[in-house]
Each structure stands twice: as structure tokens, then as C-alpha cells.
Backbone bond lengths (Angstrom), bond angles and torsions (degrees), N, CA, C in turn:
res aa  C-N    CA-C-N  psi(-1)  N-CA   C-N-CA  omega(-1)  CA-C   N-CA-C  phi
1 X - - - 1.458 - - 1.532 108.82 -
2 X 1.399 125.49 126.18 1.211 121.61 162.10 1.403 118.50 -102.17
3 X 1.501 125.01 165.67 1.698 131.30 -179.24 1.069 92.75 -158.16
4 X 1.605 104.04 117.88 1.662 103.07 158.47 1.423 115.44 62.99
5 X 0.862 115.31 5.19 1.335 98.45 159.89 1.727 99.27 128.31
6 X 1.230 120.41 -25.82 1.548 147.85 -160.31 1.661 89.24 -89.16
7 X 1.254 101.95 144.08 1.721 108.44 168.89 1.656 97.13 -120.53
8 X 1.431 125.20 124.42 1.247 139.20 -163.74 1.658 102.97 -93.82
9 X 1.429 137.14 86.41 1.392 136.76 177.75 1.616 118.58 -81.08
10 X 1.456 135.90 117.20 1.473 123.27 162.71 1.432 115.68 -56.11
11 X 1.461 126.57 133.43 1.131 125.89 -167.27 1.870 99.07 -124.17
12 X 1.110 111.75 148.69 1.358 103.02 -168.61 1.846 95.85 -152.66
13 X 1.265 121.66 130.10 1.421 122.91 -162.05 1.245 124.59 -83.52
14 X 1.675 107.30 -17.80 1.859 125.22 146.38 0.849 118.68 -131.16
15 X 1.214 125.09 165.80 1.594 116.79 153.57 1.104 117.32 -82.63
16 X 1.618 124.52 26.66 1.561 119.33 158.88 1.475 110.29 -92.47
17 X 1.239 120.62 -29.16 1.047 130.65 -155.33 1.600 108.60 -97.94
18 X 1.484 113.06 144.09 1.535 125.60 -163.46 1.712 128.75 -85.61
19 X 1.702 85.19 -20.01 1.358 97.94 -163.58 1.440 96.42 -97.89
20 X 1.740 122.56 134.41 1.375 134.98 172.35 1.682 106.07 -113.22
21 X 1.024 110.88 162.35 1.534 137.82 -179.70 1.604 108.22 -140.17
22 X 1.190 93.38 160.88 1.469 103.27 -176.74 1.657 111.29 -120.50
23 X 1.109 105.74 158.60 1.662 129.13 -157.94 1.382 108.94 -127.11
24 X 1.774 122.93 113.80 1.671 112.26 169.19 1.588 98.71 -89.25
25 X 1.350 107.82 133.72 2.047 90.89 145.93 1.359 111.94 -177.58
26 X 1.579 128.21 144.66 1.232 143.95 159.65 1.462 141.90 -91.97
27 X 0.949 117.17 -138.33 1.614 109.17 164.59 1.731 91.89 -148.39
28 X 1.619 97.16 129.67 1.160 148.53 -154.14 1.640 82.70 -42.59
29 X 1.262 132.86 129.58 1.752 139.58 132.68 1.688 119.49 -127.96
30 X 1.298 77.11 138.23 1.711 98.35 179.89 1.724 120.83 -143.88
31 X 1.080 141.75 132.34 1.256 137.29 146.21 1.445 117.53 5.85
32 X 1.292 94.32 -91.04 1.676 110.26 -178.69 1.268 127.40 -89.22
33 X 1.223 140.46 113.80 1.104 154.50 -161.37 1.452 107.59 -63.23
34 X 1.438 132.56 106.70 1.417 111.47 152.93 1.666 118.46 -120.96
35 X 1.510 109.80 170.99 1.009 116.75 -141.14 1.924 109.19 -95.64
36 X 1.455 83.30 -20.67 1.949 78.33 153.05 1.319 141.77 -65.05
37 X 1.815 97.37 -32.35 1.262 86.67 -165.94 2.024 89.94 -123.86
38 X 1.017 124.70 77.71 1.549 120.82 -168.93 1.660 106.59 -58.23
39 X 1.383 116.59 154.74 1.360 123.95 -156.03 1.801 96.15 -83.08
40 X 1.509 113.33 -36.73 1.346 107.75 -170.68 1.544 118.71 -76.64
41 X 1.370 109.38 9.07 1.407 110.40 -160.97 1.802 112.04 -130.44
42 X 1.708 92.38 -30.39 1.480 100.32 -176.08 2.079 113.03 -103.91
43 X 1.578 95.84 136.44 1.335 109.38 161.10 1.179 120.32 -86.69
44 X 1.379 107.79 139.95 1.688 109.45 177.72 1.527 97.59 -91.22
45 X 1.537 126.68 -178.88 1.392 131.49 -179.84 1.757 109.46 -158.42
46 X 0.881 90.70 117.32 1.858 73.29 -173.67 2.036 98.11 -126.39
47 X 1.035 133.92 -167.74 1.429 134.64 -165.46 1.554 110.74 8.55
48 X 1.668 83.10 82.21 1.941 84.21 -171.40 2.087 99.46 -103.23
49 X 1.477 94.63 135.78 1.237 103.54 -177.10 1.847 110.89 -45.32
50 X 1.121 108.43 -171.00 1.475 117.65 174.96 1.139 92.36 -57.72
51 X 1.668 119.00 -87.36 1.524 146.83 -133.19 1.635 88.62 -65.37
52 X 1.524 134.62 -37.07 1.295 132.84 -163.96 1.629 112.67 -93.70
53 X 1.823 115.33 9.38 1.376 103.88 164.37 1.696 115.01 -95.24
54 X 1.931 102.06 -2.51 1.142 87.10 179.14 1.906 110.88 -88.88
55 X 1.196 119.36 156.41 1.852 125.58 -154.98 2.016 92.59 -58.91
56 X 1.721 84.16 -41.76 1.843 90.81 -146.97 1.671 101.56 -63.66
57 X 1.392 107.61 -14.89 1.853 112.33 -169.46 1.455 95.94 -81.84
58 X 1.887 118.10 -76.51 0.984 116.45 166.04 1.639 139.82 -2.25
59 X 1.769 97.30 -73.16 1.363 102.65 173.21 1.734 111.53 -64.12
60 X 1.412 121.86 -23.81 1.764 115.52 167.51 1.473 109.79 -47.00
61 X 1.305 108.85 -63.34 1.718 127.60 -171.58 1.288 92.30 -51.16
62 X 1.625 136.60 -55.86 1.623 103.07 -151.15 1.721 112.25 -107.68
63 X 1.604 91.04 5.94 1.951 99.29 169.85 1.342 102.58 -87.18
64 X 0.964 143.59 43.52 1.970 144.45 -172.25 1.665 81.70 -124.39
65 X 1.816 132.08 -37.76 1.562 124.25 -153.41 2.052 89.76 -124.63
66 X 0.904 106.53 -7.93 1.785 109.44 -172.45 1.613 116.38 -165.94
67 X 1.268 101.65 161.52 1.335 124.52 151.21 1.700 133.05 -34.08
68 X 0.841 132.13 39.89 1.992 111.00 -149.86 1.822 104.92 -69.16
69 X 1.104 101.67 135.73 1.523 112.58 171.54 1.233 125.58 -104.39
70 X 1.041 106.85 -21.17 2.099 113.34 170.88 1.922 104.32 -174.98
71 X 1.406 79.06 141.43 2.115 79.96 173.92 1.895 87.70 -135.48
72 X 1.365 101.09 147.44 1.115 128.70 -154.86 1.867 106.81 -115.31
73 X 1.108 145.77 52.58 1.660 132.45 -164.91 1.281 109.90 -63.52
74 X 1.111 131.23 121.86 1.799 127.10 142.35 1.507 119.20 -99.18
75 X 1.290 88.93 162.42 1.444 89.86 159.22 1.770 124.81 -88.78
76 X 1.330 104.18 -12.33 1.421 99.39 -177.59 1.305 88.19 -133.02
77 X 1.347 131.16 156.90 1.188 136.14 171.09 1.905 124.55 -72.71
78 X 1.369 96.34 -26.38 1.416 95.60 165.22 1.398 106.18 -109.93
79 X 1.114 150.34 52.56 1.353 149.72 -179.87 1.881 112.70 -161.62
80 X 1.540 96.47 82.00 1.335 107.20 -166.02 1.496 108.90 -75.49
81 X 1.209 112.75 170.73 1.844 113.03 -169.44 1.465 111.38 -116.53
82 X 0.955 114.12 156.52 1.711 120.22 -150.40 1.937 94.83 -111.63
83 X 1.035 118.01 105.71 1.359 125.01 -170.45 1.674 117.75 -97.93
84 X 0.808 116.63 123.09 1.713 125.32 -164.91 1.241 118.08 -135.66
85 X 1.520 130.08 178.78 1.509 113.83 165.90 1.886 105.17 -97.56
86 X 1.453 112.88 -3.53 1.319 108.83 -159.65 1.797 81.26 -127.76
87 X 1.294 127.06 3.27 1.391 132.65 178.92 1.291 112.20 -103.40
88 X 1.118 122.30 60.42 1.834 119.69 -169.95 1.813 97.24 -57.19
89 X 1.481 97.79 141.86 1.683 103.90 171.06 1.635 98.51 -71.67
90 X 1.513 117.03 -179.14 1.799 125.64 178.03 1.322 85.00 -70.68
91 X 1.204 99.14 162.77 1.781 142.03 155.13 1.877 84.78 -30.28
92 X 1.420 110.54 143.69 1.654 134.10 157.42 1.326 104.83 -60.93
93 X 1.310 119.41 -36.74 1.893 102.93 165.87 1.344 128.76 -50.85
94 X 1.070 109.56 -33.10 1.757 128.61 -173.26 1.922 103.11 -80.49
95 X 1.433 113.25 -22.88 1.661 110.80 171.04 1.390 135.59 -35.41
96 X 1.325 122.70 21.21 1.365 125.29 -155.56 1.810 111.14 -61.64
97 X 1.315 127.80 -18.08 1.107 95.74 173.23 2.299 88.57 -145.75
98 X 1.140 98.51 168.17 0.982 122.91 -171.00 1.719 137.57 -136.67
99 X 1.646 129.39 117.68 1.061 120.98 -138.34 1.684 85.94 -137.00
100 X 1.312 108.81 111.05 1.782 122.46 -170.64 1.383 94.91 -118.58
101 X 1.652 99.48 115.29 1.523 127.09 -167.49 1.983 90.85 -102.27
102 X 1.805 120.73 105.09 1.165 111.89 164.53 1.531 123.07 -96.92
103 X 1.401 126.81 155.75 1.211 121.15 -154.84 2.034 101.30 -77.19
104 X 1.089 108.13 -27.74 1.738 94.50 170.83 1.333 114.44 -124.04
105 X 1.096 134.78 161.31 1.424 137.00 -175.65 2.114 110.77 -72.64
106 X 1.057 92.52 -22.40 1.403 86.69 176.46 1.843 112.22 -67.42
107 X 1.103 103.93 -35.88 1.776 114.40 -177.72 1.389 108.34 -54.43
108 X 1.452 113.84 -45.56 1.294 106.34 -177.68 1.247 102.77 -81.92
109 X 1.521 146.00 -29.63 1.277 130.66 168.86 1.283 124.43 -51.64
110 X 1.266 103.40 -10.63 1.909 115.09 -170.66 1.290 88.48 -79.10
111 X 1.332 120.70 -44.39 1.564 126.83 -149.84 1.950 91.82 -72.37
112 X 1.339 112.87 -62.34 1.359 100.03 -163.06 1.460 116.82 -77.80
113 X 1.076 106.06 11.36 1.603 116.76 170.37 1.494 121.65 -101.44
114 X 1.787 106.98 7.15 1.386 101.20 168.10 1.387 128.35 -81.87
115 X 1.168 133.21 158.43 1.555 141.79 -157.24 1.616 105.99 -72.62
116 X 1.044 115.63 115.57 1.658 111.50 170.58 1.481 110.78 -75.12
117 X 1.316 121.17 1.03 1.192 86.74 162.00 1.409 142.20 -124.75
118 X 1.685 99.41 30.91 1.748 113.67 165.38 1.813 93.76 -106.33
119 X 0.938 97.31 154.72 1.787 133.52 142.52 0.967 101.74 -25.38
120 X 1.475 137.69 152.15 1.560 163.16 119.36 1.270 103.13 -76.65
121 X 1.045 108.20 134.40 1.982 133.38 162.23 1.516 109.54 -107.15
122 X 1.200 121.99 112.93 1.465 145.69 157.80 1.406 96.76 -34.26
123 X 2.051 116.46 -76.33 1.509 103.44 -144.44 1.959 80.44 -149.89
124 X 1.220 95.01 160.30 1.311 91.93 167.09 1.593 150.16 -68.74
125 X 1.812 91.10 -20.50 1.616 113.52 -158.20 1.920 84.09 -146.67
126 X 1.182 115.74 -170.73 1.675 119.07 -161.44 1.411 71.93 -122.77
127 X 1.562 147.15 -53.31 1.135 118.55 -168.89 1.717 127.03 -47.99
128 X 1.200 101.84 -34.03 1.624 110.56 -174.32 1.241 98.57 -59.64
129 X 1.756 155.83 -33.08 0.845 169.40 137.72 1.709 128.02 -6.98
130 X 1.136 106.45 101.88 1.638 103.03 -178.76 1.452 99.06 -82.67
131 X 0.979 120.14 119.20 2.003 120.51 161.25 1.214 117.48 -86.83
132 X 1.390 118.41 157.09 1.753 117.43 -165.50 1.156 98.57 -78.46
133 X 1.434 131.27 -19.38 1.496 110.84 174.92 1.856 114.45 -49.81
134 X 1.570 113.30 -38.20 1.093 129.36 -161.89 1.221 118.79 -76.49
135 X 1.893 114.83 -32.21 1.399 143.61 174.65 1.674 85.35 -72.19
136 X 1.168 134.63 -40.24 1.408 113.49 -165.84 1.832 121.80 -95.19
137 X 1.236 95.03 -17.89 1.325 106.54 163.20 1.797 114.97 -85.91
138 X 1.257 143.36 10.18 0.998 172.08 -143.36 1.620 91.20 -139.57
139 X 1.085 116.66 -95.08 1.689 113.68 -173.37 1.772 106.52 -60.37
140 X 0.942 121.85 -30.15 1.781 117.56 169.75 1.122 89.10 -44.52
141 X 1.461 124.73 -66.16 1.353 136.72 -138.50 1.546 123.14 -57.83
142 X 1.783 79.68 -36.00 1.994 103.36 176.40 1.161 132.71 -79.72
143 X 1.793 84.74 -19.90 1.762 108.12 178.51 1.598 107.57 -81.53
144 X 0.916 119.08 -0.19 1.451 117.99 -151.59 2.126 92.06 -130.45
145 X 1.281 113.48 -3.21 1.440 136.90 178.17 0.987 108.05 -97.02
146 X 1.039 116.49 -53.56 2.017 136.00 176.37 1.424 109.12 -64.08
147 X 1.369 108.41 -39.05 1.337 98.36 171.39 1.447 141.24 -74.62
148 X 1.559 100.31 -22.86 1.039 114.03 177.48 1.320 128.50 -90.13
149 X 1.499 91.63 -12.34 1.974 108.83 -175.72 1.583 83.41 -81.29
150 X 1.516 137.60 -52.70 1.071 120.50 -168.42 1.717 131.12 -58.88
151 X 1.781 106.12 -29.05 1.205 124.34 172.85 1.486 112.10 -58.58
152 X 1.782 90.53 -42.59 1.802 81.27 178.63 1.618 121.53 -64.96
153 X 1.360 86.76 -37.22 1.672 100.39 -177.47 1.685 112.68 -38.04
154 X 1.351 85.46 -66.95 1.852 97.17 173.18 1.362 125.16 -45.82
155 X 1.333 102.83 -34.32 1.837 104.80 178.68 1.715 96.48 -74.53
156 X 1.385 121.16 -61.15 1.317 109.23 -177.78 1.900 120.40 -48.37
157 X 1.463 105.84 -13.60 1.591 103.30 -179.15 1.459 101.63 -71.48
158 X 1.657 95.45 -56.91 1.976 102.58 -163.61 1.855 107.79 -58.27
159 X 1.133 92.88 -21.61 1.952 98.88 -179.88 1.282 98.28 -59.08
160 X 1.686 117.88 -58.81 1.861 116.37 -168.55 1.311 90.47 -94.08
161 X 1.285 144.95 47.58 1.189 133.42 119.20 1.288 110.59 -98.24
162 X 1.348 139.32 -26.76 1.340 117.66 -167.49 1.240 109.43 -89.71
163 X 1.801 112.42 -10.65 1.458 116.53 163.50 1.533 110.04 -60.32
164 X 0.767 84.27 -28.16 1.908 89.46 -160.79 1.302 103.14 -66.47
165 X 1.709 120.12 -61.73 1.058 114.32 177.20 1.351 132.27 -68.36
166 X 1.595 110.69 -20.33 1.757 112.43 170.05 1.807 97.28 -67.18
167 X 0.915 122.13 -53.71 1.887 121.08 -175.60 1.823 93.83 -45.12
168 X 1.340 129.97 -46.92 1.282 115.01 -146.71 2.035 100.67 -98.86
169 X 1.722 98.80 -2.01 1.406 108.10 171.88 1.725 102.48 -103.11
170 X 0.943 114.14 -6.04 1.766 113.53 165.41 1.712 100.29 -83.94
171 X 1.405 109.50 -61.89 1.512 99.45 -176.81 1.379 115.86 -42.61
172 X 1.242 116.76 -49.11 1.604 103.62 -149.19 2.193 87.44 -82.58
173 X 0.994 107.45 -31.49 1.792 102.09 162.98 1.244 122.64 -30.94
174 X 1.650 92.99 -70.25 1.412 92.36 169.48 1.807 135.04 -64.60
175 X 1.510 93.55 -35.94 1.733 88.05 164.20 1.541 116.20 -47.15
176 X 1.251 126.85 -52.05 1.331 120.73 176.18 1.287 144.94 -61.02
177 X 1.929 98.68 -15.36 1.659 111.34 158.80 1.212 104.37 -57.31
178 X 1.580 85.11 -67.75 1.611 98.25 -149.84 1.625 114.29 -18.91
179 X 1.494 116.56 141.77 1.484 127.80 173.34 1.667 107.72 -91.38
180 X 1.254 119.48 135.00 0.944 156.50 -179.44 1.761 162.60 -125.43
181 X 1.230 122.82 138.15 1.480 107.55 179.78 1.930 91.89 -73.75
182 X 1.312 110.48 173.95 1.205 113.11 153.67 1.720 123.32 -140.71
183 X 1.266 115.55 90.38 1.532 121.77 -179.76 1.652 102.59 -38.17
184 X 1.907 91.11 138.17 1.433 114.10 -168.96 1.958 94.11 -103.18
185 X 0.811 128.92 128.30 1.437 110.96 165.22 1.581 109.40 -132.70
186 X 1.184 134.82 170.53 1.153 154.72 -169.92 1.507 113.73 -90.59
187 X 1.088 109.87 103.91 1.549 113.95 -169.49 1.698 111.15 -143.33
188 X 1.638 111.85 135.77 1.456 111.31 175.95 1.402 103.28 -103.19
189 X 1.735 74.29 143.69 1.643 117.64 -173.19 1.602 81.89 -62.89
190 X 1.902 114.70 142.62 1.038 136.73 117.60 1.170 147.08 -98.82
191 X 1.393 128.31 128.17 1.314 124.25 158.59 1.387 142.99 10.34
192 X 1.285 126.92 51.86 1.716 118.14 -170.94 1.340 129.76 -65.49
193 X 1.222 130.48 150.28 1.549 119.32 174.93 1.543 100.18 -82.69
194 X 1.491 113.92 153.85 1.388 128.15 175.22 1.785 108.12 -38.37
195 X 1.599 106.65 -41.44 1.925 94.78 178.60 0.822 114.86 -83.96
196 X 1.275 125.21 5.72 1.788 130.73 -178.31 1.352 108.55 -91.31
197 X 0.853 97.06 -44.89 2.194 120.19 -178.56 1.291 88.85 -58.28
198 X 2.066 119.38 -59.59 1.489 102.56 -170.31 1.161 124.95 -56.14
199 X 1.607 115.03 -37.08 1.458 132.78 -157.48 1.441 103.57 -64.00
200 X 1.638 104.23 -52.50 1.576 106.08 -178.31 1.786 119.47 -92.92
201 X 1.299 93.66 45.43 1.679 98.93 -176.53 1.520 91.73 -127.43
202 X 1.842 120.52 -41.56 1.454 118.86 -172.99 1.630 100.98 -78.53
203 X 1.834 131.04 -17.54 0.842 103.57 170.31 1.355 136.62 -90.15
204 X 1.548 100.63 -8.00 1.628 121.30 172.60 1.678 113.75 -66.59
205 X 1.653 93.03 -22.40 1.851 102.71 -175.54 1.720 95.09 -69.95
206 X 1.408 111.75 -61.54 1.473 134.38 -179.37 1.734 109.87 -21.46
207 X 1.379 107.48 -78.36 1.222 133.99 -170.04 1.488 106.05 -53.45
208 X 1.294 116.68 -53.44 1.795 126.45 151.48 1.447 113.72 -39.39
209 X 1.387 126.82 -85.90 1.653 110.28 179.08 1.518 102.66 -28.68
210 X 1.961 120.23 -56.87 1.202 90.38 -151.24 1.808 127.24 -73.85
211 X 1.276 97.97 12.24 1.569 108.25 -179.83 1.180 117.67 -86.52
212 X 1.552 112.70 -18.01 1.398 126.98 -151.18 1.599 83.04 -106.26
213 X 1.741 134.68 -72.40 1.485 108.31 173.37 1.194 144.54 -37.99
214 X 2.298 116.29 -6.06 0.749 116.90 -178.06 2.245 132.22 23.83
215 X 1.768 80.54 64.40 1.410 95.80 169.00 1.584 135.21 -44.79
216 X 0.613 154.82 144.51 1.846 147.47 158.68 1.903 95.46 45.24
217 X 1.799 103.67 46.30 1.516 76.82 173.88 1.627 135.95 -74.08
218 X 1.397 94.19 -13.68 1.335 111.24 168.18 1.555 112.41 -75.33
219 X 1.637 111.55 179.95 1.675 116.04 -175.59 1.230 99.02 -95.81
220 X 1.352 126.05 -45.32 1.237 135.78 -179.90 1.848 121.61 -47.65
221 X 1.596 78.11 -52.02 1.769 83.50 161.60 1.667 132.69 -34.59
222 X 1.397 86.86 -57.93 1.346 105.71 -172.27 1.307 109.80 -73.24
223 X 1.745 132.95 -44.58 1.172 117.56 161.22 1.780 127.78 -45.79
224 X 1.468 107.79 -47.51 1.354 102.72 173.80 1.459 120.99 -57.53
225 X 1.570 120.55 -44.73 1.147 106.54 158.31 1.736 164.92 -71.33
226 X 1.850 91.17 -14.92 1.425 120.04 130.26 1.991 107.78 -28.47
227 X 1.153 93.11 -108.95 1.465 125.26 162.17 1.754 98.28 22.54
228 X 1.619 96.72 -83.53 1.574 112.49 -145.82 1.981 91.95 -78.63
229 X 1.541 114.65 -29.66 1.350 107.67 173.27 1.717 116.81 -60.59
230 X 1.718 109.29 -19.92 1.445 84.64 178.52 1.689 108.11 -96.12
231 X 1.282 117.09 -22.26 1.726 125.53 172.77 2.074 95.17 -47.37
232 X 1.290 99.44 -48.15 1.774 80.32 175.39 1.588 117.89 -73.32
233 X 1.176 113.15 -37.96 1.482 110.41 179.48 1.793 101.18 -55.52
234 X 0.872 107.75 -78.33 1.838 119.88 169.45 1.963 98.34 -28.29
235 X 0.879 146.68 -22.40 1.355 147.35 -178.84 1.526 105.76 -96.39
236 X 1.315 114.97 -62.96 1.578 114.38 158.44 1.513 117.46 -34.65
237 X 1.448 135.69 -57.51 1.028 122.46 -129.38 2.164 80.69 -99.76
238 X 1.457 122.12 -34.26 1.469 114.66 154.00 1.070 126.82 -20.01
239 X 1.244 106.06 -68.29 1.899 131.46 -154.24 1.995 82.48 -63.73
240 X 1.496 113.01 -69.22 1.794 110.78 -175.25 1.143 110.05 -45.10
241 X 1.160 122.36 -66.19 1.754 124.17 171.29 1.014 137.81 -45.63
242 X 1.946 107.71 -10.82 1.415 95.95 163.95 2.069 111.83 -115.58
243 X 1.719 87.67 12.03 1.919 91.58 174.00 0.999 90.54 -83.29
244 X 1.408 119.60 -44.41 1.759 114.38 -176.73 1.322 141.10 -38.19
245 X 1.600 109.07 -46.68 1.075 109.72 154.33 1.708 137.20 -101.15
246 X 1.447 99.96 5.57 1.531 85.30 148.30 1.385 133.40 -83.38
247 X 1.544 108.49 -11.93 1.083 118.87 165.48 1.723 136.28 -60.54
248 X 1.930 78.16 -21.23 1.572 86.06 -177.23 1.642 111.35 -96.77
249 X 1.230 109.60 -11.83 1.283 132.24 -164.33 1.589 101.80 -91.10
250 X 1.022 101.20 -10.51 1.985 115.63 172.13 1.244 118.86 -107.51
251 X 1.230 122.88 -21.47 1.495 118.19 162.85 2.106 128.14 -36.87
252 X 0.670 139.89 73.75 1.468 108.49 -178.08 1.582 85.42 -109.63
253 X 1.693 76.70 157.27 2.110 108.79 174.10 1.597 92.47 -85.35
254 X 1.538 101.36 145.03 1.202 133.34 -162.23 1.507 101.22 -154.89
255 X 1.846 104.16 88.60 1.860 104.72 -170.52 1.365 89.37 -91.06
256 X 1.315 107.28 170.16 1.614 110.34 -172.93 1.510 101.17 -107.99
């Protein structure tokens, strides 16, 4: 059956099996030429059965008449999808149309020159067959990868932050040992408000005790206490790394 331009094929996923679906598709036209998907080479696909939004079925069905070199799914036909390793495309439910780029122009001529009026066979046997249960435990699977690459991620951030900030609470420590001249310079007194006077009277008190406990006055001090702050950081970052992966080690998929 053709419509519009579309040649309408029954598609059927063995030849054991009874139940057929139907298939729209042409060869690709557009205005503007682009260079992914060239007009002499690519099929468009639009009302694609279940079994044919997943890539691995698809590409079975149209390597039996060609070559295939890339298939492309959107959900909208002008609104292409941005593919990444950290960019998962939507869910295979959302596949509504489909654009199979073959490597010579004769392949796709094979394709629209097949007979409407037999059947297409997907695969030979049901094993060759990915089922959406399998496509969906597959993306659980990635979702549940992503999550965990990100968890790790985060633990490795808060680690070089807490480096960061123990390094920038040693510096200013040590600025305050350190021995020193201290330049006198000539400066006019202003006016303070009464909470200003307080503010800078409790921190003048502050800065005094802390001279007077004389902290890490030794060198040694300070190495040991260096020292034992990173044995806890190094103890922290164990203890997460090993909830982490029992945590991950407890996950199981549970398809419904």
C-alpha cells in the first residue's frame, strides 16, 4: 500500500509469529541539504512499531537489503537529539520517527523497491530479538551508572574542598606564628559607632588569648598536627568509599 508518497510494509518479528504491524517510510526529502543525513542515501521511517524503535532490531530489518551506516531516532522529525556519553537520548518509547543513513544509494533503492505485498521479518529466531523489557532494563541500568558516577563525582569535589580549606586554615595559622617586624604607619583615628568599638575590642580580646595559649609553638607541633588532620581526612574518605559501594552492590533491577 502506498500514501503520499510513503510505502506502507507489514512487518512481523518472525516468521513464527502471527502478529504484524505496519511500517511508514520513504526516502528522505528536504529543502536543505544536510550532510548527515544525505537525501540519496537516507530513509525516513515514521509509525515505527514497538520492536522497530529499538536501533539493534531496526538495523536487523534493513541489513537483510543493505549496508546501514547510522540511524538517527527523534521524537519530532525536525527536532534532532543531541547524543553524548553523559547525554543519554529519551527512553525508546519516545522513538517516533526514524532516519536510516545507507552507505550506497543502491541499498536504499533495494529498500523502496520491496513488494508490499509479503511481510518483513525482523530476525529469524526470537532470540536474535531485543524486547523492551530488555531495552528498559538497559537504560535503568545507565540510570543507575549516572548516578553513581555523579555520587562519586561529588565525594571527589567535597575531598578537594576540604583540602582546600584545611591548606587555607594552615596558611592563615601560620601567618599568625610567623615572627616578625611589624610596620608602624601614620594613620587617622576615625570615629566608631559603639558596635564597632565592641566588635573590634572582642576581636582584639580574641587574637590576645590566642597568643597567650601559644598553639603549635613548637615545629614539631605543628607537623603532628598537620599530620593527624590528614590521617582523619584519609579515614573519612574510607569509611564513604566503602558505604558507597555497598550501596552499590545492593542495588538490584526489579522490571515489573
Amino acid at each position: 500500500m502506498e500514501f503520499r508518497g510513503f510505502r506502507i510494509h507489514y512487518v512481523r518479528s518472525t516468521q513464527s509469529s502471527t502478529e504484524a504491524e505496519h511500517v511508514w517510510w520513504r526516502q528522505h526529502k528536504v529543502r536543505a541539504t544536510e550532510s548527515s543525513k544525505p537525501i540519496e542515501r537516507t530513509l525516513y521511517i515514521q509509525m515505527l512499531p514497538t520492536f522497530l524503535r529499538i536501533e539493534e532490531n531496526l538495523r536487523m530489518l534493513l541489513s537483510q537489503y543493505g549496508i546501514v551506516e547510522a540511524i538517527h531516532y527523534q521524537e519530532h522529525p525536525d527536532k534532532p537529539r543531541v547524543n553524548s556519553a553523559w547525554i543519554r537520548p529519551s527512553l525508546f518509547a519516545k522513538n517516533n520517527v526514524a532516519f536510516v543513513i545507507f552507505r550506497r544509494a543502491k541499498h536504499l533503492q533495494q529498500v523502496l523497491q520491496l513488494s508490499l505485498e509479503e511481510p518483513l521479518y525482523i530476525a529469524k529466531t526470537e532470540a536474535q530479538l531485543v524486547t523492551p523489557a530488555q531495552k528498559m532494563e538497559e537504560e535503568s541500568q545507565w540510570k543507575m551508572d549516572m548516578m553513581a558516577a555523579e555520587e562519586e563525582n561529588n565525594a571527589v569535589m567535597a575531598e578537594l574542598t576540604e583540602k582546600h580549606r584545611l591548606a587555607q586554615l594552615q596558611k592563615e595559622e601560620q601567618e599568625e606564628q610567623d615572627e616578625g617586624w611589624i610596620t608602624v604607619t601614620k594613620a587617622f583615628k576615625k570615629k566608631l559607632a559603639p558596635g564597632a568599638i565592641k566588635k573590634k575590642t572582642t576581636k582584639r580580646a580574641r587574637a590576645k588569648q590566642r597568643k597567650m595559649e601559644l598553639v603549635n609553638f613548637y615545629s614539631f607541633q605543628h607537623r603532628d598536627r598537620k599530620k593527624q588532620q590528614w590521617e582523619n581526612l584519609r579515614r573519612q574518605y574510607e569509611q564513604a568509599k566503602e558505604s558507597f559501594e555497598k550501596a552499590r552492590q545492593g542495588r538490584k533491577f526489579k522490571p515489573l
